[in-house]
N, C-alpha and C positions, 0 to 999 in steps of 0.2 A: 414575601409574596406581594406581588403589583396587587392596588385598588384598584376597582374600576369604579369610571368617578363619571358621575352623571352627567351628558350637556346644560349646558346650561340654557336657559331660553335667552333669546337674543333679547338684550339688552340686561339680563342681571344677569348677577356675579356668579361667579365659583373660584376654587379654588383648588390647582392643582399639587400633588404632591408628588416627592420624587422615588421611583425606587431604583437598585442595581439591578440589573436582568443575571438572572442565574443562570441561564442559560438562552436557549433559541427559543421563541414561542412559535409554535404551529399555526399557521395563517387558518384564520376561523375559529380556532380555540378558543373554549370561553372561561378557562379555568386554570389551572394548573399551569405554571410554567418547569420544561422539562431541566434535571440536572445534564449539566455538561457532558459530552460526549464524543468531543471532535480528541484525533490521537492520531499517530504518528506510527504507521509500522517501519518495524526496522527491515533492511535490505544484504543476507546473507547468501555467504557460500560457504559450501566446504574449503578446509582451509588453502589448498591451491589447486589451482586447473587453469582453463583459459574460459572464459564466459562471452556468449555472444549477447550483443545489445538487445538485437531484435531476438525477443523471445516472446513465444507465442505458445505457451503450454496450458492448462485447465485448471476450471472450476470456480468456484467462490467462496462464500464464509457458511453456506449449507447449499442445497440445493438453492441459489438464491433465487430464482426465477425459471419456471421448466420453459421461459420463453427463451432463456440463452442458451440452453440448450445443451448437452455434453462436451464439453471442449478437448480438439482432439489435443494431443503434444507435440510440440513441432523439433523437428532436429537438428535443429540449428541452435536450440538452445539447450544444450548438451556441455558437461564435462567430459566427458569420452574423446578419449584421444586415440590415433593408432602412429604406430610406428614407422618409418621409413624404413624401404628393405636397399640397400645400397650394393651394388656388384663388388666384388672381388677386384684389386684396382693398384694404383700403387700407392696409396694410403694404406698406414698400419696402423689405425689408433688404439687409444686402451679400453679398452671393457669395464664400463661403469661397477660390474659386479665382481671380477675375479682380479682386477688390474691389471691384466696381461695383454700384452699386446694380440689382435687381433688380426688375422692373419686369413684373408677370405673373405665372400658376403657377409658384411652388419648390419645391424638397426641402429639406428636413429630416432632419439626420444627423450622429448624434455632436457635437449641440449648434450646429450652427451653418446655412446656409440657402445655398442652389446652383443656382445658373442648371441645368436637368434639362440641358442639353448638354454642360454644364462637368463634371457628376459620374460622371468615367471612371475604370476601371480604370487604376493605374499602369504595368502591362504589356500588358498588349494594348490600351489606348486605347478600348474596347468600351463604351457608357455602362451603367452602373448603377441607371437609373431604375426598372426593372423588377424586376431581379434582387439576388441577395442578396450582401454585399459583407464584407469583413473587414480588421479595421483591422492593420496591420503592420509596426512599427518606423516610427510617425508615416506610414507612406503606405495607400491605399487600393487593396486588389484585388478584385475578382469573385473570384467564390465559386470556379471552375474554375480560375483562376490561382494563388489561394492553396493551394488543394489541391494543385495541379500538382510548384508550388514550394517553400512553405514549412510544408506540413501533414506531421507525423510520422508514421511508418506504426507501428500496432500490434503488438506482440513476438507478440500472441496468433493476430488476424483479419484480423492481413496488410492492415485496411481503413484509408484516411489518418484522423486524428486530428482532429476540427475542434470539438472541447470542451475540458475538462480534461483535463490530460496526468498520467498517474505514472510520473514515472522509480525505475527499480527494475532490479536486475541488470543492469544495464549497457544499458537498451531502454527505448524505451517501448512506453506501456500505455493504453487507454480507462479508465476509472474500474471499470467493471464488464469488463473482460476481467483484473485483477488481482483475481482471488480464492483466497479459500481454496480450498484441494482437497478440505477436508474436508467443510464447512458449503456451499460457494460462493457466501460473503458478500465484498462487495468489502473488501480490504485498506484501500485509500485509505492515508494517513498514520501509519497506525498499526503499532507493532512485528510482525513475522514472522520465523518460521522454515524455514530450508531441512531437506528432510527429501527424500534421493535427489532433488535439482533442484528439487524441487516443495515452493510457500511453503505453511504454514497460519500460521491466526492460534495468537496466544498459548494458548486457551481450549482449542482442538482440539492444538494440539502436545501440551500437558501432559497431556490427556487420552489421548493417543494413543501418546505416547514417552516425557510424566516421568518422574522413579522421586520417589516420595509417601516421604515419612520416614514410619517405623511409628509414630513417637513422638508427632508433631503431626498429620501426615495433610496435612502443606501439600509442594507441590515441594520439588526439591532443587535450586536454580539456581545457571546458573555464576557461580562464584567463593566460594558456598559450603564451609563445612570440614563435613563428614561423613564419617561410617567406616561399616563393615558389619560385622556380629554377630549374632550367632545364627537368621542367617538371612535377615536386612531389612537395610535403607539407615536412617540416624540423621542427624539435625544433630547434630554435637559437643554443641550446647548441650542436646537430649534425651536423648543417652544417659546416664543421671543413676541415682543407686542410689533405688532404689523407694522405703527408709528414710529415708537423710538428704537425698535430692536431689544431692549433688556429682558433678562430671563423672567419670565414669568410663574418660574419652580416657586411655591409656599405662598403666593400673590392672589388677591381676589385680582380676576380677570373678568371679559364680559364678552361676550360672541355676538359678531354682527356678520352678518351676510355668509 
């Protein structure tokens, strides 16, 4: 734990001492420096589909804020795919399911061509010509089955997952129900910090909870050496004699103006 070390009156000494910052200190705290907290969520899918960039689905790490509001799920950020329905033609390709040649109107899906009778859900047996389907672990379900079964439910909107997934604190998440608290910009893959449960990004933590060295004006992050003096938080390496510049860290110093 950092000292805090008395100013000194101008013209007598003191003497600073050095500590490592364990973590971020809270601008105005007068005590306690908080353990680490900044992490890294991971960025999944189910194991294949096609995924759109822009995704704009719901929630956060709890209700984070009733000012963001319920977020709705957008559909564009979907694994849900449907099929091509192709005429009757002079193409005879093979049927992904019976390998037989195909002789008449097919589908078209995930590259390859399907007698429209043969292309069922692998759970309920229901055909998929119509409706929207999702590829999973090499087998094919309807859209209703996948959800049922294999779609993640959101840590935020409770709604099942059927885009990009972010695992984070031990849950998942829609793309857009993992945001900041501050900004309410989706985290995605990007570094965060817990602050009372709740993640912000880097930009809003420091602005929010860093303690800024007087000396530079940049953070003080953890694993940083810094001390405190006359007043403010220092890197080791700023707290330096105005004159000759050397570190001042374990030095009787003297404060003027």
């Amino acid at each position: 734990m950092p000292e805090s070390l008395d100013s000194p009156a101008s013209g007598r000494p003191g003497v600073a001492s050095l500590t490592t910052a364990a973590a971020f200190k809270p601008v105005g705290s007068t005590g306690v420096i908080k353990s680490p907290s900044w992490q890294r969520p991971n960025q999944a899918v189910p194991s294949t589909g096609r995924i759109s960039n822009s995704a704009t689905s719901s929630g956060s790490v709890a209700p984070a804020s009733s000012a963001l509001g319920q977020p709705q799920p957008s559909a564009q950020d979907t694994l849900v795919q449907r099929a091509e329905h192709i005429p009757a033609g002079k193409r005879t390709p093979m049927c992904a399911h019976c390998n037989q040649v195909i002789r008449g109107p097919f589908l078209v899906a995930l590259g390859k061509s399907w007698h429209p009778e043969e292309f069922n859900c692998a759970h309920c047996k229901n055909t998929m010509a119509y409706i929207g389907f999702v590829e999973e672990k090499g087998a094919l379900y309807c859209e209703l089955c996948y959800e049922k079964f294999f779609a993640p439910e959101c840590g935020r909107c409770q709604r099942k997952i059927l885009g990009e997934v972010i695992n984070a604190l031990k849950q998942t998440w829609h793309v857009s129900c993992f945001v900041c608290v501050a900004c309410g910009k989706p985290i995605r893959n990007n570094v965060f910090h817990l602050e009372d449960g709740e993640p912000y990004c880097e930009t809003d933590y420091y602005a929010l909870f860093g303690t800024i060295c007087h000396g530079c004006e940049f953070p003080i992050e953890a694993g940083d050496m810094f001390l405190e003096a006359l007043g403010y938080t220092w890197h080791d390496t700023c707290f330096v004699c105005s004159v000759c510049c050397e570190s001042l860290e374990g030095q009787t110093f003297f404060s003027k103006k």
